[in-house]
C-alpha positions in Angstrom: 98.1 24.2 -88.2 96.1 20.9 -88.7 94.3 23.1 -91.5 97.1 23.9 -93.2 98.4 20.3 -93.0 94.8 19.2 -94.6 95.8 21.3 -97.4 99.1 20.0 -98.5 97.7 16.5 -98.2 95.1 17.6 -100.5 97.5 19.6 -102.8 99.7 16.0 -102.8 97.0 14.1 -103.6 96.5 16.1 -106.7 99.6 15.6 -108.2 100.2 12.6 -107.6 96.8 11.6 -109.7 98.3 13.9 -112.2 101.1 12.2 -112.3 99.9 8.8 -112.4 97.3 9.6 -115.3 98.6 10.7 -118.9 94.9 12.1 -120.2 94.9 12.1 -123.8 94.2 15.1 -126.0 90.8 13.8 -127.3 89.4 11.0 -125.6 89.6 7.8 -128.2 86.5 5.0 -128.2 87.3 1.7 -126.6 84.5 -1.7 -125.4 83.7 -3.7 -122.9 86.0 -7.3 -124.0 84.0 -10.8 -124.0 83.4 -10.6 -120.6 80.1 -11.2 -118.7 80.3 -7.9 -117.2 83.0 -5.4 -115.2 83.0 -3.1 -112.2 83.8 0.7 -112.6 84.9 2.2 -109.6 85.0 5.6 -108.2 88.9 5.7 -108.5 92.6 3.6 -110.0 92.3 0.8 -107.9 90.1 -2.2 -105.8 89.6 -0.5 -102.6 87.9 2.1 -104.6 84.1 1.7 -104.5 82.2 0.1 -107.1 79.9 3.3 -109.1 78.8 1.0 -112.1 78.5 -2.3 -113.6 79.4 -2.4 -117.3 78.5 -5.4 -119.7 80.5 -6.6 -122.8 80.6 -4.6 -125.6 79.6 -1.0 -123.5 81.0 1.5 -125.5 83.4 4.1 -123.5 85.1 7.3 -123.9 89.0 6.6 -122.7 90.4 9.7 -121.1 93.3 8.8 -119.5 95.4 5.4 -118.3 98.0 4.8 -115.9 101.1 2.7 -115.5 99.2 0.2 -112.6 96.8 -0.9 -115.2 93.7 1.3 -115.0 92.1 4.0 -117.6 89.8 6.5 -116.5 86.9 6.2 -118.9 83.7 7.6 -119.6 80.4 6.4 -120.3 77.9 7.1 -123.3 75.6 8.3 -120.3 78.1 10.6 -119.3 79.3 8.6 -116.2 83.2 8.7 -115.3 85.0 6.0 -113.5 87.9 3.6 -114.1 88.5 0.4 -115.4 90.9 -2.5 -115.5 92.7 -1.9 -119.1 93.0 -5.6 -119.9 89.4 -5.3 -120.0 88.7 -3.3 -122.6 89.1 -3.8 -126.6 89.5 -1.5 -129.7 86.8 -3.8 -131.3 83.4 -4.3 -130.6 81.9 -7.3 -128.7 81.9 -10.8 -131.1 78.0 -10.4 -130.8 77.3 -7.2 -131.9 79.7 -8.5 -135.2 77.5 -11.3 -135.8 74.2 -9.1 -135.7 75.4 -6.5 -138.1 76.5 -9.8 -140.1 72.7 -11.6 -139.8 71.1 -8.0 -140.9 72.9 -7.9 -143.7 72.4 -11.8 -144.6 68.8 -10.9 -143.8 69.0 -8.2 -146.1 70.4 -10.1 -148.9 67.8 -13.3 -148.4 64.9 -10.6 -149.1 66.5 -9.4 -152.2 67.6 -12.6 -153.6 63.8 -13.7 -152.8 62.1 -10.6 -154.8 65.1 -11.2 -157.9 63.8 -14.7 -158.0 60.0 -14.0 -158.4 60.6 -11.4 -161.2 62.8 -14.2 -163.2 59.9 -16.3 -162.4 58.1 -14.3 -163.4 60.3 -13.5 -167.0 61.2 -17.1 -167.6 57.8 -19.2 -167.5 59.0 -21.8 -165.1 62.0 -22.8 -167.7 64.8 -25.4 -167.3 67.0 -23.2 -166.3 64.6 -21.4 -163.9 64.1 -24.8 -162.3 68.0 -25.2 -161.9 68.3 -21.9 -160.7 65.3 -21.8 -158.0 67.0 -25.6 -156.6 70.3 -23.5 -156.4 68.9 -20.7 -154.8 67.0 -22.7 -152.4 69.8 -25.0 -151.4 71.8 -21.7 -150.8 68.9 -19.9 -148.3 68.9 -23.3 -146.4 72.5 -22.9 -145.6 72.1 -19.1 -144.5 69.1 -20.5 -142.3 71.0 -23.3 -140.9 74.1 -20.4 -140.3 71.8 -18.1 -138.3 70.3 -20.2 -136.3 73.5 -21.6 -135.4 74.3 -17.8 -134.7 71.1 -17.9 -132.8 72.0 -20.6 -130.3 75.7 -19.7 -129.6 74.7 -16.2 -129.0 72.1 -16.7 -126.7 74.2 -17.7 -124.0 76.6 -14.5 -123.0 78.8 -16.8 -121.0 80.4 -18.8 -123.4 80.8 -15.7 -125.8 84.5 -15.3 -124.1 85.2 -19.1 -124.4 84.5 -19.5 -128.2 85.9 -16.1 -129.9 87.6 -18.4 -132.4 84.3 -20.1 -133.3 82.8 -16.7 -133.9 85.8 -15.5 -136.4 85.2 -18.7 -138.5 81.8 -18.0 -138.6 82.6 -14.1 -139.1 84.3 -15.2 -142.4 82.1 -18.3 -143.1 79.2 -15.2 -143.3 81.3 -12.5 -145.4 82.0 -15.1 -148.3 78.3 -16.0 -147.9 77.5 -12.5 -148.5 80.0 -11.6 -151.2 78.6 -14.8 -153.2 75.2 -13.4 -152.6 76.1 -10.1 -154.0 77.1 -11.4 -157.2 74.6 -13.5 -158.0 72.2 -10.9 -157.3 74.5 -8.9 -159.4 74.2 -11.6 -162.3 70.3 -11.9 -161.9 69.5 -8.0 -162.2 72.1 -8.4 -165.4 69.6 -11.5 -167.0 66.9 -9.6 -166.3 68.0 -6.3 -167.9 69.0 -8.8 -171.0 65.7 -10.8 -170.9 63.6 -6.9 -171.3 66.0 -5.6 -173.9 65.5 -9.4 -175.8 61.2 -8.8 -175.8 61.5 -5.4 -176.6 63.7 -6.3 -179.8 61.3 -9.2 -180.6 58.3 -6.9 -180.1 60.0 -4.6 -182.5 60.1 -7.2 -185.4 57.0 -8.4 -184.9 55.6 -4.5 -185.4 57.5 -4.6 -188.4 56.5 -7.4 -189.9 53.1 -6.2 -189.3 53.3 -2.6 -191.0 56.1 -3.2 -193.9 53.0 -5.6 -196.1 51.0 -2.3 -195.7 52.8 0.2 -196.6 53.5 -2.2 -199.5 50.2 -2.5 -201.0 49.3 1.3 -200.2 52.1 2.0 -202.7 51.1 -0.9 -205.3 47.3 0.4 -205.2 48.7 4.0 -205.5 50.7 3.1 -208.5 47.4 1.4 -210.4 45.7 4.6 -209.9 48.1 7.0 -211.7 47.2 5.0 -214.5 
């Protein structure tokens, strides 16, 4: 009797979880929000024990949520557990944003730096050079000034959650940064390419210039001769 009783609690306890969870067909990616970290417990609830401690911007596997506020999710070590839904975001952490933003700033500073010592290089320290290197300079002071300023509000984890809107502005302060970048890198590569194609032309018309008098007097002193 008290083993048959142990079953249909079992057997109740099964469908209710069904019940309670809708699993989806193909578990979609969710993160860790701008939190310092979260608990993941062994079940839907607080009285469930604790089986991991997750830190902002984790990437999870959602498999399932329920209607008291809890999705079942499931690690990128493989680890299954549940979570508080208000906890997690459909966006990575603010952070991680900023890094892939100051590698590709990075990125950008080390091109603009090799453009600028090949039109060194083709210009002979010109006016225009000297204008251009002040602008450029002026401009890698502001990205240094931007990433350090990166720097120090990312080192502390805490205050990530307290200054999301300061990260967006800087978000887009960064992406006009590196559209402007691209197109003057885009207009350097273009003065170069113009600057090459110039000296070859010269180079041609001074060749010219050099053989046309020859072939000249060849044709004079050939002329003499049939005489």
């Amino acid at each position: 009797m008290l083993n048959r009783m142990t079953r249909r609690l079992v057997v109740a306890s099964l469908l209710g979880t069904t019940l309670l969870f809708s699993v989806a067909a193909s578990a979609a990616t969710q993160y860790v929000s701008d939190q310092l970290s979260i608990n993941m417990r062994s079940g839907p609830g607080t009285k469930y024990r604790i089986e991991k401690l997750l830190d902002a911007g984790d990437k999870l596997d959602t498999l399932g949520s329920s209607s008291n506020g809890w999705t079942r999710v499931r690690t990128s070590s493989g680890n299954t557990g549940y979570v508080l839904t208000r906890f997690l975001s459909d966006q990575p952490a603010a952070r991680d944003q900023v890094a892939d933003l100051k590698n590709q700033v990075n990125q950008l500073q080390s091109d603009n730096a090799d453009l600028k010592k090949e039109l060194a290089q083709a210009l002979h320290g010109s006016d225009k050079l000297g204008e251009l290197k002040r602008n450029l300079v002026d401009e890698n002071k502001k990205l240094k000034s931007q990433l350090q300023n990166i720097r120090e509000t990312s080192a502390d984890a805490i205050r990530i959650s307290k200054e999301n809107e300061k990260y967006r502005k800087q978000l887009m302060s960064l992406r006009s940064d590196v559209d402007r970048l691209k197109h003057e890198n885009q207009a350097l590569q273009s003065r170069r390419e113009g600057m090459k194609i110039g000296a070859l032309i010269l180079f041609g018309g001074i060749l010219l210039g050099l053989l046309l008098p020859m072939f000249r007097r060849r044709r004079g002193k050939g002329s003499w001769d049939s005489l």
